[in-house]
C-alpha positions in Angstrom: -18.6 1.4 22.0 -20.8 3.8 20.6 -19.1 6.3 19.3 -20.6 10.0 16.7 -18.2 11.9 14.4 -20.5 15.2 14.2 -20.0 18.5 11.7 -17.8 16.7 9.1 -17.4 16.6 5.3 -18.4 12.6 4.7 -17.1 11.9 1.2 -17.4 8.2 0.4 -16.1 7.8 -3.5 -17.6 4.4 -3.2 -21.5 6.1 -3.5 -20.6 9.4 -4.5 -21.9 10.7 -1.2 -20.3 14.0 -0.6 -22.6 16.0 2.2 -22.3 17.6 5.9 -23.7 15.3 8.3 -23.0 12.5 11.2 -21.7 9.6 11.4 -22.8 7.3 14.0 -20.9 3.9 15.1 -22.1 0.8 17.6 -20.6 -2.5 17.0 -18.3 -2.3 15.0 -20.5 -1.1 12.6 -21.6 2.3 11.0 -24.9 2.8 12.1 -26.1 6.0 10.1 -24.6 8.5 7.6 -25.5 11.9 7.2 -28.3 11.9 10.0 -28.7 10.2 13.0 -31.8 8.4 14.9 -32.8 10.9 17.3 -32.4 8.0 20.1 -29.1 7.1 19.3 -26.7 8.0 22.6 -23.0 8.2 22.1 -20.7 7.2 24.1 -18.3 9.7 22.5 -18.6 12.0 20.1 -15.6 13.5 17.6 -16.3 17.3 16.3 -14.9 16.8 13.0 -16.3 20.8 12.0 -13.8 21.8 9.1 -12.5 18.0 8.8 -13.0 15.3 5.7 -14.9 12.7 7.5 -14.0 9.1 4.7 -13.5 5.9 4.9 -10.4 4.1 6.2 -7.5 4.0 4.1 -6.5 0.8 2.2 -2.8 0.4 1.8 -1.9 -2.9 -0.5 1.7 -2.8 0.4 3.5 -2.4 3.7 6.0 -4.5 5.5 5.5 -4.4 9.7 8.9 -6.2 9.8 7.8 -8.6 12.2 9.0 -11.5 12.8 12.2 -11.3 12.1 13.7 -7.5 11.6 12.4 -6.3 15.2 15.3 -4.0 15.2 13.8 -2.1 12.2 10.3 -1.9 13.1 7.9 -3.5 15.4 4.1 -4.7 14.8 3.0 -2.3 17.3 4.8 0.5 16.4 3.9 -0.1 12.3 0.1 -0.6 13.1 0.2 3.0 15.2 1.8 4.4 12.1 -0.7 3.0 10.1 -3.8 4.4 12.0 -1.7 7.6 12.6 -1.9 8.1 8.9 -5.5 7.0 8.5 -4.9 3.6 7.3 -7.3 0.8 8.6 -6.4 -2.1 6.2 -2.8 -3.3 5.0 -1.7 -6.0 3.1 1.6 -7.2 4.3 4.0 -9.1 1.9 5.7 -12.3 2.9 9.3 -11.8 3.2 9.9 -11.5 7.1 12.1 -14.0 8.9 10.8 -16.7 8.7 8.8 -16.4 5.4 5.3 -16.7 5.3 5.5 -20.3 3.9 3.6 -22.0 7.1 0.0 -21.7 8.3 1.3 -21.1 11.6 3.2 -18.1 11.0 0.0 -16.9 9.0 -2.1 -17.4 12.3 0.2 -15.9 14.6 0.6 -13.1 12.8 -3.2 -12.4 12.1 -3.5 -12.8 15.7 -0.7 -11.0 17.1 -2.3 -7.9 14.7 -5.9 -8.9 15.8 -4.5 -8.2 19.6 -3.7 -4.5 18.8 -7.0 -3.3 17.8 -5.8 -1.2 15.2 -4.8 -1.7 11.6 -6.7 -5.0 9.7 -3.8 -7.3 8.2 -4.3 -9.0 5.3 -1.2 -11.5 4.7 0.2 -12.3 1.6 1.7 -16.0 1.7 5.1 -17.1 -0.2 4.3 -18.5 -3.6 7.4 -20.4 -2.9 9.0 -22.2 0.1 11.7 -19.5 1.3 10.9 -17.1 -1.6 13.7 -19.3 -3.0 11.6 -19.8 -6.9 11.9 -23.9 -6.1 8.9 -25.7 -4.6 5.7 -24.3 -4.1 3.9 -23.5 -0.9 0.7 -25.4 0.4 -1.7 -22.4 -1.5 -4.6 -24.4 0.1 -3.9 -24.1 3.7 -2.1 -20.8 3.8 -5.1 -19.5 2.3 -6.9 -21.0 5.5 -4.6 -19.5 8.0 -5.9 -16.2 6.3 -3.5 -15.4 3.7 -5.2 -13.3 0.8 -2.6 -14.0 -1.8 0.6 -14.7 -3.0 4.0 -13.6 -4.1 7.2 -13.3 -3.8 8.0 -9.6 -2.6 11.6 -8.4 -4.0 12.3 -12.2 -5.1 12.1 -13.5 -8.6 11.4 -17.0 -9.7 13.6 -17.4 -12.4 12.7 -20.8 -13.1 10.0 -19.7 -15.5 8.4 -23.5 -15.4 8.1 -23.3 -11.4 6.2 -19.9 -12.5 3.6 -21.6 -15.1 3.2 -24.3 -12.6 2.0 -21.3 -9.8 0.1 -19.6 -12.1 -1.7 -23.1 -13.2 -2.6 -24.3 -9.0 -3.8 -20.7 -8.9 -5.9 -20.3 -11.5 -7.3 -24.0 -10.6 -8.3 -22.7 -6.8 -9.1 -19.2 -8.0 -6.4 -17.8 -5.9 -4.3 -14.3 -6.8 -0.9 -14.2 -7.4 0.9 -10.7 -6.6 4.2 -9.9 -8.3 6.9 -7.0 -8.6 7.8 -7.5 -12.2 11.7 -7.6 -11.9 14.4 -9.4 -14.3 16.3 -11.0 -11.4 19.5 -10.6 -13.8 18.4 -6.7 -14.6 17.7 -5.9 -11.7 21.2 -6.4 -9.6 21.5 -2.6 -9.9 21.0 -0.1 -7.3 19.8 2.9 -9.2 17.6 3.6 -12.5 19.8 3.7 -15.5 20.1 6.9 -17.1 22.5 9.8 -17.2 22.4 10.4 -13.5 23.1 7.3 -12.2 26.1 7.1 -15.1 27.5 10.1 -13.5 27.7 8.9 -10.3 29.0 5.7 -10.9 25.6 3.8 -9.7 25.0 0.5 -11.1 21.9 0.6 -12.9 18.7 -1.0 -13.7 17.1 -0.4 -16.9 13.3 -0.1 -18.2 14.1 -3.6 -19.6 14.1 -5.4 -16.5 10.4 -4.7 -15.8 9.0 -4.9 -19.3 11.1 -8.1 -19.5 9.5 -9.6 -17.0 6.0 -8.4 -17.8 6.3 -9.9 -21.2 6.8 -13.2 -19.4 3.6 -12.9 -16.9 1.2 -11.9 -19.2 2.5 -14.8 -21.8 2.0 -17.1 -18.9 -1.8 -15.5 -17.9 -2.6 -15.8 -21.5 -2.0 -19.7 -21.2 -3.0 -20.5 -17.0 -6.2 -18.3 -17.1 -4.2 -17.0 -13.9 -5.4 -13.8 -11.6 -2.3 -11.6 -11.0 -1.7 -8.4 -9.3 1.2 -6.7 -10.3 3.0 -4.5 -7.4 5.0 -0.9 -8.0 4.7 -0.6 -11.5 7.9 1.5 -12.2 8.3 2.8 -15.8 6.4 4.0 -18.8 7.6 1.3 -21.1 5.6 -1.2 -17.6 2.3 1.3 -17.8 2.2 0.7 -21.6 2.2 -2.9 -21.8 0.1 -3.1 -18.8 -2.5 -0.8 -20.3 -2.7 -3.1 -23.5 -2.6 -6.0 -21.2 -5.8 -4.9 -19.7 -7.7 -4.4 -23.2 -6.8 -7.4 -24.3 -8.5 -8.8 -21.7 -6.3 -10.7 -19.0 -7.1 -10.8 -15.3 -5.0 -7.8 -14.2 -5.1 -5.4 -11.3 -2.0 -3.3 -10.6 -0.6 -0.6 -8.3 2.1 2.1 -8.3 3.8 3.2 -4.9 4.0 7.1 -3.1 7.7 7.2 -4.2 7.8 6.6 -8.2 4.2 8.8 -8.3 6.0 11.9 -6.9 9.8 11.6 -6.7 12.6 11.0 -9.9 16.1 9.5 -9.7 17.1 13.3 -9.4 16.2 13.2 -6.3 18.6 11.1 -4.9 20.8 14.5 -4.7 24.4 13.3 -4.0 23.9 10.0 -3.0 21.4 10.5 -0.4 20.3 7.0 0.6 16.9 7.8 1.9 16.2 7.9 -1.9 17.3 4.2 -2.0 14.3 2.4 -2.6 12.9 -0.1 -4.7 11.6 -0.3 -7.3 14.3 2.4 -8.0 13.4 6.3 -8.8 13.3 6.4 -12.5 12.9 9.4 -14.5 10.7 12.1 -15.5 8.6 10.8 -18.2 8.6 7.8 -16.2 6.8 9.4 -13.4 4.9 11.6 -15.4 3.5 8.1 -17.4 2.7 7.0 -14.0 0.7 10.2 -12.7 -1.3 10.0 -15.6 -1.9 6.0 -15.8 -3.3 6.7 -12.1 -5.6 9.3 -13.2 -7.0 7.1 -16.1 -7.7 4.2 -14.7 -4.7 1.8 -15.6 -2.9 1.9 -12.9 -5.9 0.6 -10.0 -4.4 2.0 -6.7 -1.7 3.9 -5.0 0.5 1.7 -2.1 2.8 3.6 0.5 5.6 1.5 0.0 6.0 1.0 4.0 9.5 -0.6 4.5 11.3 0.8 7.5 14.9 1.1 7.8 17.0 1.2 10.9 19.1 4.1 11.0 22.5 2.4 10.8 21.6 0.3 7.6 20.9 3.5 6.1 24.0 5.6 7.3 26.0 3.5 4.6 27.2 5.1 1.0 24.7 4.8 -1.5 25.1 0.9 -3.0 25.4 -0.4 0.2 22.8 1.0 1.8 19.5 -1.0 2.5 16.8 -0.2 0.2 13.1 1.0 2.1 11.4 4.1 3.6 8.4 5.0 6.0 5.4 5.4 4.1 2.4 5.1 6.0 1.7 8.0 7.2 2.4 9.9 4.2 -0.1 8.0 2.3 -2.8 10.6 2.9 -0.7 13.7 2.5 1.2 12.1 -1.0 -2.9 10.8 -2.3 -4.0 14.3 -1.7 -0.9 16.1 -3.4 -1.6 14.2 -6.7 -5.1 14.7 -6.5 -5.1 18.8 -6.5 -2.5 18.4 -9.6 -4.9 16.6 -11.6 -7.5 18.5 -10.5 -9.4 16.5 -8.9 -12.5 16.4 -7.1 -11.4 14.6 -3.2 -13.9 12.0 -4.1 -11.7 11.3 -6.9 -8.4 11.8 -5.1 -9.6 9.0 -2.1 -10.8 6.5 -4.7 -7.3 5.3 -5.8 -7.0 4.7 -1.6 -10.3 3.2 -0.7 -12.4 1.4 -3.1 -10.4 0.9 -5.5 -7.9 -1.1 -3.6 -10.9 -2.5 -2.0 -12.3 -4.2 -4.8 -8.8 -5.4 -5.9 -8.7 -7.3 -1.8 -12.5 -8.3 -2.5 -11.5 -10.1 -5.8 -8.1 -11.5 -3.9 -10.0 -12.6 -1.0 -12.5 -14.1 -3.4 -15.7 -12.4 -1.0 -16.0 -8.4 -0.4 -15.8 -7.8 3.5 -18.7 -5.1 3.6 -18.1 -2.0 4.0 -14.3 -2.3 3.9 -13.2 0.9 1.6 -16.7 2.4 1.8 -19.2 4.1 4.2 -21.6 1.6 4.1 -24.4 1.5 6.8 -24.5 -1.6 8.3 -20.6 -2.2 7.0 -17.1 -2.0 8.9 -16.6 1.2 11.1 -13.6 2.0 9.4 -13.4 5.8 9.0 -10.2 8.3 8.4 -11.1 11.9 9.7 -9.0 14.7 8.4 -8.1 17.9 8.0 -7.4 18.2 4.4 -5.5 21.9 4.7 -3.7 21.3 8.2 0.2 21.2 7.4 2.6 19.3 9.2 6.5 18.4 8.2 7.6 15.1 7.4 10.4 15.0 10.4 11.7 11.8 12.0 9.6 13.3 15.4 6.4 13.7 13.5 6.3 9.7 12.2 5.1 7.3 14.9 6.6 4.3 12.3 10.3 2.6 14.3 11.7 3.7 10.9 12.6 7.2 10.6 13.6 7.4 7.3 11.9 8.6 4.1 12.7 10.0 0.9 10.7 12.5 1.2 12.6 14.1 4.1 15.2 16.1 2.0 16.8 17.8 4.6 16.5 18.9 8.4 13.1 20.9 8.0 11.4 18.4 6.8 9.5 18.3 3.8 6.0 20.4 3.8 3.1 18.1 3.6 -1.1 19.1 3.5 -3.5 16.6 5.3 -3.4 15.8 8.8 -5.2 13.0 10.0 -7.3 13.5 13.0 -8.7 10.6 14.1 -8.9 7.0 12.6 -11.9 4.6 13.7 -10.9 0.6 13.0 -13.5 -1.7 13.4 -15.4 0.4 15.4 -12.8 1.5 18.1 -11.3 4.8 17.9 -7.7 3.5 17.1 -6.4 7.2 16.9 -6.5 10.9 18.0 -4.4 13.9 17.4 -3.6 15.4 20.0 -3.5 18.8 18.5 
């Protein structure tokens, strides 16, 4: 299909491009930016006058639920959220039922996700059969059934012997591991540790299980030569070490998710358990650490976080409650939030969602797909068009996601978001309209 996105802002942080113009697509691929051959004839054309016309988001962190938790959220449901919010690629982690441990799986999934014409997955495969920290997976062909990684998602390996050993075959094969620094001891808790979770008689989890377990990593980079990616940084005390992790030298990308950047463990109110997530809402300077590591570079990206929960497994008091939220199509809305606090330009602002987590894929991937991240001509046709001042209210009617819970749905307004996407092109297909 041919398709021309006329009259919009084209911002591409990749290039620094920041002009009116046109986009035009045939392909699959972008064709022109800025102006078009006078001979080029669209098949359709989107009037994106007053919009932000950028490249597709890239989310390194959302779970589509499938296979196994259908009940909480479907792979056609999850990939409409995802274009809904402007979000072209995804990495997916690998704890679904069953685990991402067998190139089959891998395939069917890639395919399955491939049959939507939405969304492009990028699968993470288990660094260990069952995420169970024992034996690890065959690397080698799950990284041929199309796996771009591996980790363990919310699992530790506390056999820290199985760990060097993953680190070495990775490291050997040039593969990336990706891990949520968590103390599987530490971490038991359900709440940040602090004075608020002490009032309310919330187990908790303290700084120390993070830094804990960073401490390990990085001794374990230091000797493997290993490629890591370290998922939700949570704390000030992470951000630190991270940060002098990174000057010393060690292969380290990270990323921080929507939730810690702009929520704190007072948020979880009395015992409201869409603020359950994990990692868990830590505390001020915590978060403010965080806004500021984004802004400067130490932190790489921003994730959404995407786990939806069914709404019975979140009608449950607080401990019991399952741990997630809806995230993707916030993304946008949260990116731009933080953005105009810092004071940032929008190129600026969409970096931390485009190229940056596009270079941290190219290096997992071990190739750049071109134009993924970026308005490239002659790259992917993968464009977000927005309106940067529309509002909208983040309601269980307005998300297309199975899961209708979020922690950033206080109460039965809704909470006021700015950045309303409205239309998403993936690979060339327009994948999304609003209807407004």
């Amino acid at each position: 299909m041919k398709l021309l996105i006329n009259n919009g802002r084209i911002i591409d942080p990749a290039s620094g491009l920041d002009q009116v113009g046109q986009v035009a697509i045939a392909s699959g691929r972008i064709m022109a930016v800025g102006a078009v051959p006078a001979d080029f004839s669209p098949q359709r054309t989107i009037d994106a006058t007053g919009c932000i016309v950028a490249p597709g988001l890239v989310d390194l962190c959302a779970r589509l639920r499938e296979p196994g938790f259908e009940h909480e959220g479907m792979l056609a449901s999850e990939m409409a959220a995802a274009v809904a919010g402007g979000v072209t690629s995804l990495v997916c982690p690998p704890d679904t039922d069953p685990v991402l441990d067998e190139p089959g799986l891998v395939e069917m999934l890639k395919f399955r996700a491939e049959k939507l014409h939405c969304a492009r997955l990028f699968p993470l495969g288990a660094l260990t059969r069952g995420l169970e920290g024992q034996v690890l997976t065959e690397m080698a062909e799950l990284t041929e059934a199309g796996c771009i990684g591996f980790g363990q998602a919310e699992r530790a390996v506390v056999d820290t012997q199985v760990l060097q050993r993953a680190l070495q075959y990775a490291a050997t094969y040039g593969y990336t591991v990706w891990l949520r620094p968590q103390d599987p001891y530490l971490g038991k808790g359900v709440a940040a540790s602090g004075p608020l979770a002490t009032r309310l008689g919330l187990s908790g989890v303290p700084v120390a299980a993070e830094t804990i377990a960073l401490h390990t990593l990085f001794a374990l980079m230091r000797s493997t030569g290993a490629r890591v990616h370290v998922c939700r940084v949570s704390s000030a005390a992470g951000v630190e070490l991270i940060r002098q992790a990174k000057a010393e030298g060690l292969a380290l990308t990270c990323d921080v998710s929507i939730n810690s950047l702009h929520l704190t463990d007072h948020d979880i109110g009395y015992f409201d358990s869409r603020a359950r997530v994990q990692p868990p809402l830590r505390q001020q300077r915590d978060r403010d650490a965080l806004v500021a590591a984004l802004a400067d570079g130490t932190i790489d990206a921003l994730v959404s976080d995407h786990a939806p929960v069914e709404g019975d497994a979140k009608a449950l008091p607080f401990a019991e409650a399952e741990p997630g939220g809806s995230g993707l199509e916030l993304l946008l809305s949260l990116t731009l939030k933080w953005g105009e606090a810092q004071g940032f330009t929008l190129a600026q602002t969409l970096s931390v969602v485009t190229d940056r987590p596009a270079r941290i894929l190219a290096a997992s991937v071990g190739t750049a797909v071109m134009g993924l991240g970026q308005l490239t001509v002659g790259g992917v046709a993968d464009v977000c068009v927005f309106d940067p001042q529309a509002p909208w209210s983040v309601t269980p009617e307005a998300l297309r996601s199975q899961g209708k819970h979020t922690p950033f749905a206080f109460d039965i307004s809704g909470m006021s978001m700015t950045g309303r996407v409205r239309a998403t092109v993936a690979g060339g297909q327009l994948a999304y309209q609003d209807a407004a």
